[in-house]
C-alpha positions in Angstrom: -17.6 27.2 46.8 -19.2 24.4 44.8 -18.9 21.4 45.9 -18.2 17.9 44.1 -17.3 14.3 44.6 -14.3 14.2 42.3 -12.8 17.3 42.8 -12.9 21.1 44.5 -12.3 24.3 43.1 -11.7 27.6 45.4 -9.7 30.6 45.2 -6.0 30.4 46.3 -5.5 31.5 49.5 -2.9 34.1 49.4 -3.8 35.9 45.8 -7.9 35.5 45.0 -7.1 36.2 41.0 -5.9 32.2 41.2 -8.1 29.6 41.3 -7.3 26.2 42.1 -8.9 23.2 40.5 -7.5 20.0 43.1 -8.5 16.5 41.5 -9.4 14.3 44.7 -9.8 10.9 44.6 -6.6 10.6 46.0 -7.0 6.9 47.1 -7.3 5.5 43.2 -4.2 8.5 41.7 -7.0 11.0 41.2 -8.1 8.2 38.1 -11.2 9.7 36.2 -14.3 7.8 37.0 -17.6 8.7 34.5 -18.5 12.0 36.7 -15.5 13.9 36.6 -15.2 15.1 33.4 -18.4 16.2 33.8 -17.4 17.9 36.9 -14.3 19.8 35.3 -16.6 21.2 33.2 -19.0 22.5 36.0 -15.5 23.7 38.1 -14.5 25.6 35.0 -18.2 27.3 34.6 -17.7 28.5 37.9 -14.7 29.8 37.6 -15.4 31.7 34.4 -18.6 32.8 36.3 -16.2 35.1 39.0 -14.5 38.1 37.4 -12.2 38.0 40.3 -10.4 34.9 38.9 -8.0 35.3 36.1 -6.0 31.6 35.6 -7.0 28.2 37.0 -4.5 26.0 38.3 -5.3 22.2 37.9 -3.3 19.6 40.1 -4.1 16.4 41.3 -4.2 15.5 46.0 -1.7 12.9 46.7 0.7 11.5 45.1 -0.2 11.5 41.5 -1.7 14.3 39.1 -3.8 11.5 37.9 -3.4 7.9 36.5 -6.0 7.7 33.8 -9.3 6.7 33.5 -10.8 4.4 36.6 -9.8 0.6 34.9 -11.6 -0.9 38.0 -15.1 0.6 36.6 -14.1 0.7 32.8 -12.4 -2.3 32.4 -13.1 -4.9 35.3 -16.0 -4.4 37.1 -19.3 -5.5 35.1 -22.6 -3.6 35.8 -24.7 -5.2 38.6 -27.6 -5.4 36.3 -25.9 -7.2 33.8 -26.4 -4.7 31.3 -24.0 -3.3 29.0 -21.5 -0.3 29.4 -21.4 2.1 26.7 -17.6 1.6 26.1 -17.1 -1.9 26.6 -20.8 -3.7 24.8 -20.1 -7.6 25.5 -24.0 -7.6 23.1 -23.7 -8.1 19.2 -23.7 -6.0 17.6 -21.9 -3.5 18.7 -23.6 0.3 18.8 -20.4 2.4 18.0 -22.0 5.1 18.5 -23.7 4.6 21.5 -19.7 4.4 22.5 -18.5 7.5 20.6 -21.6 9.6 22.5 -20.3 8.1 26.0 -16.8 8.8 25.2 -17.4 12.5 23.6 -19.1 13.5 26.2 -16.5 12.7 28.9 -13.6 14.4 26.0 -15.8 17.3 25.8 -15.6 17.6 29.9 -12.0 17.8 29.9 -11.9 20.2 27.1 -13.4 22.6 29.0 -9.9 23.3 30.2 -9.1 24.0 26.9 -12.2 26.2 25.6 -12.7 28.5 29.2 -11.9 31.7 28.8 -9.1 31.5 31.4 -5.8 30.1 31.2 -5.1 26.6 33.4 -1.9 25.5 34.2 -1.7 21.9 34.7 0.7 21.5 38.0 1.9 17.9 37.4 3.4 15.9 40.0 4.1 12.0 40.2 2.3 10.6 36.8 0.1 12.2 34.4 -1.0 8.8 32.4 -3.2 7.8 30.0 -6.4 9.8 30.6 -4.9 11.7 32.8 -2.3 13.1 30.1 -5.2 14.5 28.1 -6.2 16.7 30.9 -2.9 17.9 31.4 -2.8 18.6 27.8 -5.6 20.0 27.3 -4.7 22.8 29.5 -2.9 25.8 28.0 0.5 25.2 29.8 2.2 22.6 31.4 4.3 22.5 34.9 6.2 19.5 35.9 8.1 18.2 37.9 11.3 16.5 36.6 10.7 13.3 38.1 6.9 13.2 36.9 5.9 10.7 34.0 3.4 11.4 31.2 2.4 9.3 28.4 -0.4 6.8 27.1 0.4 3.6 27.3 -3.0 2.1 26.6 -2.3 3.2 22.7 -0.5 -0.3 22.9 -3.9 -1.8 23.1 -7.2 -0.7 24.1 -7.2 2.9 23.9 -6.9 6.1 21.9 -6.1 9.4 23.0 -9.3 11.0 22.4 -8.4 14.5 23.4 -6.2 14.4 20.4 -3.6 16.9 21.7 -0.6 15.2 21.3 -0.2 16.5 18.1 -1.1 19.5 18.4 1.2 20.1 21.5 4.0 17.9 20.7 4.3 17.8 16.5 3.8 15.0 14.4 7.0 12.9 14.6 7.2 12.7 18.5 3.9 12.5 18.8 3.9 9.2 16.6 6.7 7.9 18.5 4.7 8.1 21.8 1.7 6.9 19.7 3.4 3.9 18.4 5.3 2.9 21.5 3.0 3.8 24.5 6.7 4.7 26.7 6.7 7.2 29.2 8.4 10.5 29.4 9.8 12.7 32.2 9.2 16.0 33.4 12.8 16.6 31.8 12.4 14.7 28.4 8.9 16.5 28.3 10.3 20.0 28.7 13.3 19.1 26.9 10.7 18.6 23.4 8.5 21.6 24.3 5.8 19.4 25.9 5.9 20.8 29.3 6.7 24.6 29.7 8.4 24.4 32.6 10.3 21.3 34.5 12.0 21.4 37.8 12.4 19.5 41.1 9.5 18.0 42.6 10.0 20.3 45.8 9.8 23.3 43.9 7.2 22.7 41.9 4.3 24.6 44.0 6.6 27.9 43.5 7.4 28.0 39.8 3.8 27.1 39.2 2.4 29.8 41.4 4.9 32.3 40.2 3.7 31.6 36.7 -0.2 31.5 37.5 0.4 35.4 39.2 2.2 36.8 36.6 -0.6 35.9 34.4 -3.1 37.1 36.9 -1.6 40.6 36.6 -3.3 40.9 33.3 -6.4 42.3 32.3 -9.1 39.0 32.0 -10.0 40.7 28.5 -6.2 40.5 27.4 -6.1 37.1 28.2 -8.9 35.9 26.8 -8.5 37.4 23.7 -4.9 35.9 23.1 -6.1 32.6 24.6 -9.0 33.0 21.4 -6.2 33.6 19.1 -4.1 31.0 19.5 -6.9 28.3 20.2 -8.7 29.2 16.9 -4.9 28.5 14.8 -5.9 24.6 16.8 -9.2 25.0 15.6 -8.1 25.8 11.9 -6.2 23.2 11.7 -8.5 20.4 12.2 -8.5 19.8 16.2 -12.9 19.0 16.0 -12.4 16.8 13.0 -9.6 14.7 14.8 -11.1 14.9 17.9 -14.1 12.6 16.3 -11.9 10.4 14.5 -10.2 9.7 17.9 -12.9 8.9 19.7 -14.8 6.1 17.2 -11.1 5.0 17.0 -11.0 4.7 20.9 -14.2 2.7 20.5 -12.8 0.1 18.4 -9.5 -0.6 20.0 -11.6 -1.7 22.9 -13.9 -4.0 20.5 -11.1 -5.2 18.7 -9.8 -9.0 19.0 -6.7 -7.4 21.0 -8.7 -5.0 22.3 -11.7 -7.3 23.9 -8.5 -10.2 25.1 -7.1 -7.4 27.3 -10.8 -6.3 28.6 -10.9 -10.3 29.0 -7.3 -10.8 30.3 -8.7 -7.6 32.8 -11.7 -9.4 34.0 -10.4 -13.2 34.8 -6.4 -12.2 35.7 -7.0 -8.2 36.9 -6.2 -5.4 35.6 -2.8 -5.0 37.2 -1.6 -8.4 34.8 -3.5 -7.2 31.8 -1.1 -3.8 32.3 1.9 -5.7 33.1 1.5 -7.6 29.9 0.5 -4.6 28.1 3.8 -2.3 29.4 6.1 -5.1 29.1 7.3 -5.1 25.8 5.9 -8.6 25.1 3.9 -8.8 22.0 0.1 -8.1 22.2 -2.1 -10.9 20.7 -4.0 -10.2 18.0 -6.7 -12.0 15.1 -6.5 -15.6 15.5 -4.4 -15.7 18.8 -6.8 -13.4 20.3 -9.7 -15.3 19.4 -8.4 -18.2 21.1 -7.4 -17.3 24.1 -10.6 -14.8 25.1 -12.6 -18.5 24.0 -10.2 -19.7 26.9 -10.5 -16.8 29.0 -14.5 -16.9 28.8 -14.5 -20.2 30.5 -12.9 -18.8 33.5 -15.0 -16.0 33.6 -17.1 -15.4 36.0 -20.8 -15.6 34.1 -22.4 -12.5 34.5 -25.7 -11.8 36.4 
């Protein structure tokens, strides 16, 4: 089997026709760091390699499906060379597309759940947030368990879901209401609005998702991937590239907004877990003038870079 840093992929051990995609890096919530979505893509090559495989499940080791995109790398740390990071440029001007390659290349990795030839079931346990929601989405269906959160919070400041599959999974008006608020939703709530395809205790989550995952392994691999074709080219059709790019120079400028550079600020001098709190809380966000001032009053605190 191959083998990675942010993940494994190997066959399930009772019925071969099932592989299992495990994100592991259980000791940050399985967060994405810059090399995993690069190796989703390679676990899904490999998997679409081996005619023996029919459906990939995707779940996340430990207690969380995943929690987003690494903030301790994208958000706090700085790079040791004191050079710029393609998503968060502290130089002026800012390259936006330097950015939007950066980011479209890490949205393309996780899409490769969605383009492989083979169904993937996201098994979702614990939370499937920010980041981590667009993988989840962006496979073809959705087990949870009830207790399990999923959302993206960061579209309260400093992010943009650049997957874009909210609205294609969940319709425009909820979508928007998740958009515009950032909240959470259960397993429940999630199967509840057709989100999720399946919600049930935590404890029996491993059986309903392996029970789905072999009934779809008793088809023929040319079956599924013709359906799977289908019904991704009516997402196609209806504009999922052309949102996909919007999204992702969007994502870029929430994080080199005023708001959007105060919480990368707020980050950096107070932590990332205050910046969130703030961000979460209800409170309102700072933005134009308010912002200004208090990064000038956050950047005298800062440490000064290398």
């Amino acid at each position: 089997m191959p083998l990675f840093s942010t993940l494994r992929i190997d066959k399930d051990a009772s019925e071969p026709r099932i592989a299992r995609l495990t994100l592991s890096r259980p000791e940050k919530l399985n967060a994405i760091n810059s090399v995993m979505p690069d190796e989703i893509a390679m676990a899904i090559q490999w998997a679409e390699r081996d005619d023996e495989v029919h459906v990939v499940i995707v779940q996340g080791e430990g207690r969380a499906f995943c929690a987003g995109f690494d903030m301790q790398e994208y958000a706090e740390d700085s790079p040791a060379d004191g050079s710029d990071h393609p998503n968060r440029q502290e130089q002026q001007p800012w390259d936006p597309m330097v950015d939007y390659a950066a980011m479209m290349r890490s949205t393309q990795g996780i899409m490769s759940l969605f383009r492989s030839q083979k169904p993937t079931i996201a098994k979702v346990h614990g939370y499937s947030i920010a980041g981590g929601s667009d993988i989840a989405l962006c496979c073809d269906l959705l087990v949870m368990a009830d207790d399990a959160k999923i959302g993206y919070m960061p579209t309260r400041v400093w992010g943009c879901p650049t997957t874009a599959m909210w609205t294609y999974r969940l319709g425009a008006a909820r979508a928007k209401q998740m958009m515009f608020t950032g909240d959470l939703i259960d397993g429940k709530q999630a199967a509840a609005w057709g989100l999720a395809n399946l919600a049930v205790p935590e404890s029996e989550l491993e059986d309903a998702t392996f029970k789905l995952a072999k009934r779809i392994a008793g088809v023929p691999r040319s079956q599924l991937m013709m359906h799977k074709l289908v019904i991704n080219q009516a997402l196609m059709s209806m504009g999922l590239e052309q949102t996909q790019m919007f999204a992702n120079v969007f994502d870029g400028i929430t994080r080199h907004s005023p708001d959007g550079l105060w919480f990368r600020r707020h980050a950096e001098v107070e932590g990332f877990k205050s910046a969130v709190e703030w961000r979460d809380s209800g409170r309102p966000i700072p933005e134009g003038d308010e912002a200004r001032a208090l990064i000038a009053d956050l950047d005298k605190r800062r440490k000064p870079r290398p």
